[in-house]
DORO-420266 format. One record per residue (C-alpha): x, y, z; residue in one letter. Coordinates in steps of 0.5 Angstrom, whole numbers, plus 500, padded with zeros to 3 digits. Example, Ala and Ser with C-alpha at 12.3 -4.5 7.8 and 13.67 -1.06 7.14 Angstrom:
BEGIN
{east = 525	north = 491	up = 516	residu = a}
{east = 527	north = 498	up = 514	residu = s}
% end
This chain:
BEGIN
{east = 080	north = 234	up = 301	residu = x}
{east = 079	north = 238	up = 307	residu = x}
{east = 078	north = 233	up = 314	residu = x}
{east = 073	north = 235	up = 319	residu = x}
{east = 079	north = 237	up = 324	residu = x}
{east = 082	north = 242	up = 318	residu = x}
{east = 075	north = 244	up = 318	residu = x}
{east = 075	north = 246	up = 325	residu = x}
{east = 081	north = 249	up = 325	residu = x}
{east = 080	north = 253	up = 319	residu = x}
{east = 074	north = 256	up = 323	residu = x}
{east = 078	north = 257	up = 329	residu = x}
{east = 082	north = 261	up = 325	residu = x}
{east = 077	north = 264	up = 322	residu = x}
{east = 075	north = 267	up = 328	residu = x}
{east = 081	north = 269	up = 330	residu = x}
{east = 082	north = 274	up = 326	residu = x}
{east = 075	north = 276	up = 326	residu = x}
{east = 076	north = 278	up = 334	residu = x}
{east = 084	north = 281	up = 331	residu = x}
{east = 079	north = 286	up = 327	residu = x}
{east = 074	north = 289	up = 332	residu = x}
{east = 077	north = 295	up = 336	residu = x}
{east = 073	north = 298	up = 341	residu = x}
{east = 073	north = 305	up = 342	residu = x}
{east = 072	north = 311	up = 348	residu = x}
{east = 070	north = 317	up = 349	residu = x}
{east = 076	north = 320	up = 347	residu = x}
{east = 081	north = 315	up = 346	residu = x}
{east = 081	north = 310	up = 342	residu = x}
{east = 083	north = 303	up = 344	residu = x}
{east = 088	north = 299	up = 339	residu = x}
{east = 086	north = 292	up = 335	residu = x}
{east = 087	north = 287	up = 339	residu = x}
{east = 090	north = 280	up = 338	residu = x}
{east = 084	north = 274	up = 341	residu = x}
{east = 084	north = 273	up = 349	residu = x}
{east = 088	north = 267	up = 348	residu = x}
{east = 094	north = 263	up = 350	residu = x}
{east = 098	north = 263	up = 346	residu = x}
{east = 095	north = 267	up = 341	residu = x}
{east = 095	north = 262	up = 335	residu = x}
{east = 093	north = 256	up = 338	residu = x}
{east = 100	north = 253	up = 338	residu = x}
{east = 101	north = 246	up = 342	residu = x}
{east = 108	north = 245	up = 347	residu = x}
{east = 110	north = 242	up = 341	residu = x}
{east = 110	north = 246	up = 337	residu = x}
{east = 114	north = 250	up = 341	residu = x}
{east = 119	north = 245	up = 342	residu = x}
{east = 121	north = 245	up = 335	residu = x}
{east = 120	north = 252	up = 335	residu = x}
{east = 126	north = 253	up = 340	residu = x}
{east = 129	north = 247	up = 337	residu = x}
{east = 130	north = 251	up = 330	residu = x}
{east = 132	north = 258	up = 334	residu = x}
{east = 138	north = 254	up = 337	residu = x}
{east = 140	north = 253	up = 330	residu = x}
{east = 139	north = 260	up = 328	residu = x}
{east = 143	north = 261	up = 333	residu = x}
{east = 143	north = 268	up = 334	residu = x}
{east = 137	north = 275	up = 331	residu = x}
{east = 138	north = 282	up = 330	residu = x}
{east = 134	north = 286	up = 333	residu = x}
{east = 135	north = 295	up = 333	residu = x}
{east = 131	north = 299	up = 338	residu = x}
{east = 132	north = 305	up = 342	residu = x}
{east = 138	north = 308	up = 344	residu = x}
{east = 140	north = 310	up = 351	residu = x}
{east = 143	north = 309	up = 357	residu = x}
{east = 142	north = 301	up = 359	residu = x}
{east = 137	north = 300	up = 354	residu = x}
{east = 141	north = 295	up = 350	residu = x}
{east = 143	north = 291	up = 356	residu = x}
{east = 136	north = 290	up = 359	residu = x}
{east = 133	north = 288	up = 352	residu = x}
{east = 138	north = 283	up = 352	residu = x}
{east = 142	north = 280	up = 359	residu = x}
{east = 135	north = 277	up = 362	residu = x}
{east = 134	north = 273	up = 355	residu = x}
{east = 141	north = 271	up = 355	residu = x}
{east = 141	north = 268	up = 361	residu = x}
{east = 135	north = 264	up = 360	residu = x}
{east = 137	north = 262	up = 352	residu = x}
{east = 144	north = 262	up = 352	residu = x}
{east = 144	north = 259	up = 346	residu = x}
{east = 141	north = 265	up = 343	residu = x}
{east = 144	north = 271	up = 342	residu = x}
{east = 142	north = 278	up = 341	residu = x}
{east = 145	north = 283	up = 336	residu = x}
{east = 142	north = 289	up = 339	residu = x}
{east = 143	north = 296	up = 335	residu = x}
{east = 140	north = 303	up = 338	residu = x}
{east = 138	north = 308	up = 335	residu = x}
{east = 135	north = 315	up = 334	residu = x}
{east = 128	north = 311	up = 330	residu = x}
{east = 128	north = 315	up = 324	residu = x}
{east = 135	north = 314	up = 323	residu = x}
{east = 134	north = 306	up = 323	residu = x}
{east = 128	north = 306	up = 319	residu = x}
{east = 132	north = 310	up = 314	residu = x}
{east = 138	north = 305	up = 315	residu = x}
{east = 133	north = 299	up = 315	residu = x}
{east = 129	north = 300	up = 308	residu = x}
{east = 136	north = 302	up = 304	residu = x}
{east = 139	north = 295	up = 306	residu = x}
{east = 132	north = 293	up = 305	residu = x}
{east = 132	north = 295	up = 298	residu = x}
{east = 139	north = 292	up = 297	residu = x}
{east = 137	north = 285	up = 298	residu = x}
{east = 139	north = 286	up = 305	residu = x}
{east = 134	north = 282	up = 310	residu = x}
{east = 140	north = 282	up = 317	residu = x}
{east = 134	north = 286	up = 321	residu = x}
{east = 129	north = 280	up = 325	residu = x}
{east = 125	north = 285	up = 329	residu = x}
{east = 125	north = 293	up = 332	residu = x}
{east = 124	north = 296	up = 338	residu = x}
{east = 121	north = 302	up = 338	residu = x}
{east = 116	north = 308	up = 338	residu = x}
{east = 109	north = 306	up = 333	residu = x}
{east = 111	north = 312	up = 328	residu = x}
{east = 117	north = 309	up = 326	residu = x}
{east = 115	north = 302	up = 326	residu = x}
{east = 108	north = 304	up = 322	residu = x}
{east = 113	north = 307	up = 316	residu = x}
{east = 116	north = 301	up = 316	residu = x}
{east = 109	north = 297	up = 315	residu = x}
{east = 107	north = 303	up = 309	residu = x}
{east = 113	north = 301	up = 307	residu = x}
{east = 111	north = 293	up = 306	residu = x}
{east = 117	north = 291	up = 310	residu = x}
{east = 112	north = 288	up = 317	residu = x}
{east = 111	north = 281	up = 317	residu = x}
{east = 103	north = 281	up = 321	residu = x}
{east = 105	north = 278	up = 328	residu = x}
{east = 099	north = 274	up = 330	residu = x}
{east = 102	north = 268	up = 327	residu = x}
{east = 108	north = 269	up = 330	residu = x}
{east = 106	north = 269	up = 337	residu = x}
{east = 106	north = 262	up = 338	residu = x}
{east = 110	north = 261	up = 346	residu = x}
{east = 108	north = 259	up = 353	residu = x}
{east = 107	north = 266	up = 355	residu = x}
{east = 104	north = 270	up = 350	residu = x}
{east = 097	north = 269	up = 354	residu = x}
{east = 093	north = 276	up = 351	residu = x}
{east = 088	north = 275	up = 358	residu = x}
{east = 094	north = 277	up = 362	residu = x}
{east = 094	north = 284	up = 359	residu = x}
{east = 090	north = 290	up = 358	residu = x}
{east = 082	north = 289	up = 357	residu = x}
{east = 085	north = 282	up = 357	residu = x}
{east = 087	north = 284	up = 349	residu = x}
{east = 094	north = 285	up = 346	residu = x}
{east = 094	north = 292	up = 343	residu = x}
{east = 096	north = 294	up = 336	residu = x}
{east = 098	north = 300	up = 334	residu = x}
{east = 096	north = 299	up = 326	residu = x}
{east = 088	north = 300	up = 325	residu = x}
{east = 090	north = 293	up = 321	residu = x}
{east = 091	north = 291	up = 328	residu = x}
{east = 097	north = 286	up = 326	residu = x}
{east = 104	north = 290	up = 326	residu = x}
{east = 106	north = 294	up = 331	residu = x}
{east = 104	north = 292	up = 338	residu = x}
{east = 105	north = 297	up = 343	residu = x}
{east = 106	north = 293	up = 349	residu = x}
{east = 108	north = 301	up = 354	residu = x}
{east = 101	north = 305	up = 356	residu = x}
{east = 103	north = 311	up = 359	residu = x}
{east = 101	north = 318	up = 361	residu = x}
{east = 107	north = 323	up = 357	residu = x}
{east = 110	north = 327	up = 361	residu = x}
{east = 109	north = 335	up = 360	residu = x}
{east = 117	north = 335	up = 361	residu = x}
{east = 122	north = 337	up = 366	residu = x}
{east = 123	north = 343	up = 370	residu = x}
{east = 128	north = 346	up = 375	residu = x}
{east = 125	north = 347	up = 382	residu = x}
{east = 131	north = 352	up = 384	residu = x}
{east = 127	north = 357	up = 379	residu = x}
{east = 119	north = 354	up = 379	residu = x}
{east = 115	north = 350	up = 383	residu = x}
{east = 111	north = 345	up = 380	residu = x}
{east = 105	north = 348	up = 384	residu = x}
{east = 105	north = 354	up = 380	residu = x}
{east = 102	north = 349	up = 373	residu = x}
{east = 095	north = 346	up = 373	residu = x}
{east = 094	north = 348	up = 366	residu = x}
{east = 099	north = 348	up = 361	residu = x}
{east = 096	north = 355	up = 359	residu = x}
{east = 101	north = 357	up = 365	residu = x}
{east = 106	north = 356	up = 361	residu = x}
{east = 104	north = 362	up = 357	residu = x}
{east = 106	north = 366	up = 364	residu = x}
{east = 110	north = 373	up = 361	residu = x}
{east = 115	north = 372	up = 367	residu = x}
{east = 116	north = 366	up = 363	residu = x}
{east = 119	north = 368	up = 358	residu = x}
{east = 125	north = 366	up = 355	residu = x}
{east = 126	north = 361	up = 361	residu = x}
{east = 123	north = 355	up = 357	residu = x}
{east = 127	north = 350	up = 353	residu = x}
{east = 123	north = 344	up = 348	residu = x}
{east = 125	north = 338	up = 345	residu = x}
{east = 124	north = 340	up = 337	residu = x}
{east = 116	north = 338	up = 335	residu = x}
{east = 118	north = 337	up = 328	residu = x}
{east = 121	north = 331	up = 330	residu = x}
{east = 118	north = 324	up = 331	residu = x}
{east = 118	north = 323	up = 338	residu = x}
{east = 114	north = 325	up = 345	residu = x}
{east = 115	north = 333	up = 343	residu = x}
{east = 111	north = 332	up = 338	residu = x}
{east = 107	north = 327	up = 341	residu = x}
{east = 106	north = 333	up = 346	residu = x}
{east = 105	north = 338	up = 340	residu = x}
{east = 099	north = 333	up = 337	residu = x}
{east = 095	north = 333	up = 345	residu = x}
{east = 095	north = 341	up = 345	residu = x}
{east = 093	north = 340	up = 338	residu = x}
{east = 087	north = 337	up = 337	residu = x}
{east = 085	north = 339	up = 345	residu = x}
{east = 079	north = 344	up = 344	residu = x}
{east = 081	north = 348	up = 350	residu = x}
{east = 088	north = 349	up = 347	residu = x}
{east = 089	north = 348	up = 339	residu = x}
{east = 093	north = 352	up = 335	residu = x}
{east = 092	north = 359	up = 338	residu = x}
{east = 096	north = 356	up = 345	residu = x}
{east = 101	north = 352	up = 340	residu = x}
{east = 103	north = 359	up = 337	residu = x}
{east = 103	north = 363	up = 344	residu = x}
{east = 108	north = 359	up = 347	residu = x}
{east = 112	north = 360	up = 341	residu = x}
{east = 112	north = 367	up = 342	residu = x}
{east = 115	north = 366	up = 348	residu = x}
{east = 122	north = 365	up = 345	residu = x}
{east = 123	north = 357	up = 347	residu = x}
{east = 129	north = 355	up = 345	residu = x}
{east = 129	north = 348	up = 341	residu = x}
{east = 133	north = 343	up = 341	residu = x}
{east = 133	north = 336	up = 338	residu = x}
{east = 138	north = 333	up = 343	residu = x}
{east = 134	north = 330	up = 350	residu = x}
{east = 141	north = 330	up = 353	residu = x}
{east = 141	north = 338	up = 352	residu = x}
{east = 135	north = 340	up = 353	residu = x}
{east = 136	north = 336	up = 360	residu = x}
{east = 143	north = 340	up = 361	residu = x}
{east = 139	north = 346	up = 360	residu = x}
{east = 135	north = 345	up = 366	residu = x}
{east = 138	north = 342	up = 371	residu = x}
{east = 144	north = 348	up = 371	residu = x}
{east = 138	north = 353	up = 370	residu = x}
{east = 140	north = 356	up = 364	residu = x}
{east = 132	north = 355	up = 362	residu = x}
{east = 127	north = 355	up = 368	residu = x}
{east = 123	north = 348	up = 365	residu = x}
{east = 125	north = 343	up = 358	residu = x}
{east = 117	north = 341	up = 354	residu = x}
{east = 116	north = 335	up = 352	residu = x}
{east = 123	north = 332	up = 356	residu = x}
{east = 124	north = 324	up = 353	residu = x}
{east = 126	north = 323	up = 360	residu = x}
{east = 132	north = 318	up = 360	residu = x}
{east = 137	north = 324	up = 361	residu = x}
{east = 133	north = 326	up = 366	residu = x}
{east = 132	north = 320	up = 370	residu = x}
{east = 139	north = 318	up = 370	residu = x}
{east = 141	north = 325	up = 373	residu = x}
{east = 136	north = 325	up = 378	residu = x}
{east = 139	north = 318	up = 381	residu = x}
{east = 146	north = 321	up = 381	residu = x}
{east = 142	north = 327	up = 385	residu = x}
{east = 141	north = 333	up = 380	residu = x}
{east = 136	north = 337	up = 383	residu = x}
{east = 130	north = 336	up = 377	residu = x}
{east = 123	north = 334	up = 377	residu = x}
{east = 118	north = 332	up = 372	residu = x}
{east = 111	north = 336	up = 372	residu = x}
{east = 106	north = 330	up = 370	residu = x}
{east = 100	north = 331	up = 366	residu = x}
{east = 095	north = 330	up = 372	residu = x}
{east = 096	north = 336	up = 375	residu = x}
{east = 093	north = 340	up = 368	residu = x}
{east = 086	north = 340	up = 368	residu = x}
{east = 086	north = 340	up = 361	residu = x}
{east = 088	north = 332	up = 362	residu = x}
{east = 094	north = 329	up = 358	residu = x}
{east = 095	north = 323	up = 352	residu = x}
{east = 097	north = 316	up = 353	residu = x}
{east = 103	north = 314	up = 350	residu = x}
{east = 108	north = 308	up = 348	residu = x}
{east = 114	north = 312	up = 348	residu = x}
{east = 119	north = 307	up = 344	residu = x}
{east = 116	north = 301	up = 347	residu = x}
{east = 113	north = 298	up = 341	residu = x}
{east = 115	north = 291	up = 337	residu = x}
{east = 114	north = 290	up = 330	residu = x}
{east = 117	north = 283	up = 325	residu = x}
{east = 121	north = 284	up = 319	residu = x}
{east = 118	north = 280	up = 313	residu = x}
{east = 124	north = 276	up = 310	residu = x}
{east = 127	north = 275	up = 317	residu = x}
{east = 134	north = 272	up = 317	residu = x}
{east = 132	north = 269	up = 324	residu = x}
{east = 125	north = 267	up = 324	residu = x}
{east = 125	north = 262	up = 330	residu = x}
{east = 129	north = 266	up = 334	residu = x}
{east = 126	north = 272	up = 333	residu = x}
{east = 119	north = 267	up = 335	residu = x}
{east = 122	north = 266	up = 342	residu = x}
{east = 124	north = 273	up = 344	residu = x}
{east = 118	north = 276	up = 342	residu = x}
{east = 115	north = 270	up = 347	residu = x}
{east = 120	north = 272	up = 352	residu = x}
{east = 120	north = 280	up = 351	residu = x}
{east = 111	north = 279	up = 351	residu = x}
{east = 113	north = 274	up = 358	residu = x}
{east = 112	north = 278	up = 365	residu = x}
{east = 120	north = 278	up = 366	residu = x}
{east = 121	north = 281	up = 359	residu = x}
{east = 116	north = 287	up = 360	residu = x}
{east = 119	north = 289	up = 366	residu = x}
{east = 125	north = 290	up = 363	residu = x}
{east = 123	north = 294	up = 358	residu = x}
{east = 118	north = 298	up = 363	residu = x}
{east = 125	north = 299	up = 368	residu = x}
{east = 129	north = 301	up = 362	residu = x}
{east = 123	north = 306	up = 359	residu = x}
{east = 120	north = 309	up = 364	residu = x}
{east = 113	north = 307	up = 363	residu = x}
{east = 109	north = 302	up = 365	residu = x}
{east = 107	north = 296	up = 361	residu = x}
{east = 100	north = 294	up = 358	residu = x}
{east = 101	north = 287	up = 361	residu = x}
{east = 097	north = 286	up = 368	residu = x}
{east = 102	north = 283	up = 372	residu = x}
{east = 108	north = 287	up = 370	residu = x}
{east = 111	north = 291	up = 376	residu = x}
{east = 111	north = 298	up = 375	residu = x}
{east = 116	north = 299	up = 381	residu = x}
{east = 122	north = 305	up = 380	residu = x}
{east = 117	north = 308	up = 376	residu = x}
{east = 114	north = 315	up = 377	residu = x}
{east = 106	north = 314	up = 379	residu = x}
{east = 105	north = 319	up = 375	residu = x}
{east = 106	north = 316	up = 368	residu = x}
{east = 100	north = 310	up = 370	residu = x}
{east = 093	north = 311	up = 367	residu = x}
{east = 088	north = 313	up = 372	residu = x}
{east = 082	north = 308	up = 372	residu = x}
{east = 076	north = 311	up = 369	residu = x}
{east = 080	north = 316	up = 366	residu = x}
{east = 080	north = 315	up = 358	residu = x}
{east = 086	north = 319	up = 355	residu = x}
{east = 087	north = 320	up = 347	residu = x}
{east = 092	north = 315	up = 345	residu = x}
{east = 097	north = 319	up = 341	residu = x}
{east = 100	north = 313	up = 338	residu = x}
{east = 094	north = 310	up = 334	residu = x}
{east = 095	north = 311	up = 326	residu = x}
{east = 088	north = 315	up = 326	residu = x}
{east = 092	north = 321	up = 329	residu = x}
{east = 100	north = 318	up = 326	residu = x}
{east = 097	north = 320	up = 319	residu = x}
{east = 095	north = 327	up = 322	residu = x}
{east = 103	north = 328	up = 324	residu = x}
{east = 105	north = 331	up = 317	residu = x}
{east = 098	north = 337	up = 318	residu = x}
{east = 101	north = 338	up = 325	residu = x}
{east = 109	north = 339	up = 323	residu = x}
{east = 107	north = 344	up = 317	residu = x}
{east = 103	north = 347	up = 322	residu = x}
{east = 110	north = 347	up = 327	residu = x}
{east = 114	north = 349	up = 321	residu = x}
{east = 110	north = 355	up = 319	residu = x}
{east = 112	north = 357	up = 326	residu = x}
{east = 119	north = 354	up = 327	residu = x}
{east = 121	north = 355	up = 320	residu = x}
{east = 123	north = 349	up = 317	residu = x}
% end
């Protein structure tokens, strides 16, 4: 027999997921679904938090995979451990696509080692097409996960279920990298001057057929009406070298052996420019065609069947608290979604502008359009 307070909180719930199913939308960009603003999100008393930790100490430990790099492991990691001592971290980083690939072969072995992934929402919506997600809402039941501190006071989602791949990074991609020993980063205020003949041969690009912010770049210029496919086919014509390593393409540049890297991930270069190579990032701002917004590889989803449920519970509360989402922006590079959470020693070019609406490249409406795009980079490329 359902009592009055069931039946309140069978409401309550009813709600909630009602507000998790609304998106709202923008002029060109598109806003994720979004978790309710309230803290936490489900409701949960401090109580329940208790036993939550409680259960997490036994568990003792949860393995999370998520995006290789150099310190990526260490900031993920080092802070939480400091807080819970009684928890350890198993972090593996790794190329995205490999680790989905690893993931669901251990998977389909009876293998369920995996709790939660860090990385970039293409990788992580594979993973739920697969049916491998467990839905997060339910889970996010800790003192910090308060959703009015992010964003348009909502947590964003990736997945139009608005439930599985939360995307805690929003920032501006880059157009890449350039050396300015060969170009000035003055002489760009279109991308369409990428398409100068002095040019040629002179540019390197991270390879587009390749999940990441290449492709994410490709998938801008793409669906851009003052660009499309004829300014994607010109800039191949001008004889750009492809790799699928960031750590070149940024070596290629900084020694001068191509004037600019398109569509750069950014962490060589960062890392080079602090040990003062002369390198600099050409920001999308400066192109009067605009730039889409991006959650690079700083995007959570939890794995069904998780080996350590209550453990994977309290990171995620500590990865979603304001400590835990300034070390992923210090070890990503972008800003966060989260209001309060810095945005020091990161470049300003990557924050969103107020006002501006951006195409959200990450959102699953245009995830599913990848494969169009790819075929149409292949039939330039080659496969």
């Amino acid at each position: 027999m359902t009592t009055v307070r069931g039946r309140a909180l069978l409401a309550k719930a009813m709600l909630m997921l009602a507000g998790l199913a609304l998106a709202g939308c923008g002029t060109g960009a598109v806003s994720a679904p979004a978790a309710p603003a309230s803290a936490p999100a489900n409701g949960s008393t401090s109580g329940q938090w208790d036993q939550v930790l409680a259960a997490a100490k036994r568990e003792a430990a949860l393995t999370v995979y998520g995006q290789a790099g150099t310190g990526v492991a260490d900031a993920l990691t080092q802070q939480f451990k400091q807080k819970y001592p009684d928890i350890k971290v198993n972090f593996t980083g790794g190329n995205g696509n490999e680790l989905v690939t690893k993931l669901l072969t251990e998977r389909q072995a009876g293998r369920f080692d995996v709790d939660l992934m860090i990385q970039g929402p293409p990788n992580l919506l594979d993973l739920a097409s697969a049916g491998a997600l467990e839905p997060l809402p339910p889970l996010l039941v800790g003192p910090d996960e308060d959703a009015s501190k992010w964003a348009d006071q909502q947590l964003h989602f990736a997945d139009d279920a608005g439930k599985y791949v939360l995307a805690m990074l929003g920032g501006i991609g880059m157009v890449g990298i350039y050396n300015p020993k060969l170009v000035s980063g003055s002489d760009f205020t279109s991308y369409k001057d990428l398409l100068n003949p002095k040019l040629k041969g002179k540019l390197a690009m991270l390879d587009p057929r390749l999940p990441g912010s290449a492709q994410a770049a490709a998938q801008f210029w793409y669906d851009a009406p003052q660009l499309g496919k004829d300014f994607i086919q010109q800039l191949i014509a001008q004889d750009v070298a492809v790799t699928k390593d960031d750590r070149q393409l940024t070596d290629w540049v900084a020694r001068g052996e191509y004037a600019m890297g398109i569509g750069a991930n950014g962490f060589a270069a960062v890392d080079l420019k602090k040990k003062g190579v002369d390198i600099e990032f050409l920001p999308a701002q400066q192109m009067k065609e605009g730039g889409h917004m991006t959650s690079s590889w700083g995007s959570v989803a939890m794995l069904g069947k998780a080996s350590h449920p209550n453990a994977a519970k309290v990171y995620l509360n500590w990865l979603l608290s304001k400590e835990g989402q300034e070390a992923l922006v210090g070890a990503s590079g972008y800003p966060s979604r989260r209001s309060d959470a810095s945005t020091d020693g990161i470049f300003g070019s990557t924050v969103p502008q107020k006002g501006v609406q951006y195409i959200e490249i990450n959102q699953e409406r245009y995830v599913k359009q990848r494969p169009e795009i790819v075929s149409y980079l292949k039939s330039l490329l080659g496969s």
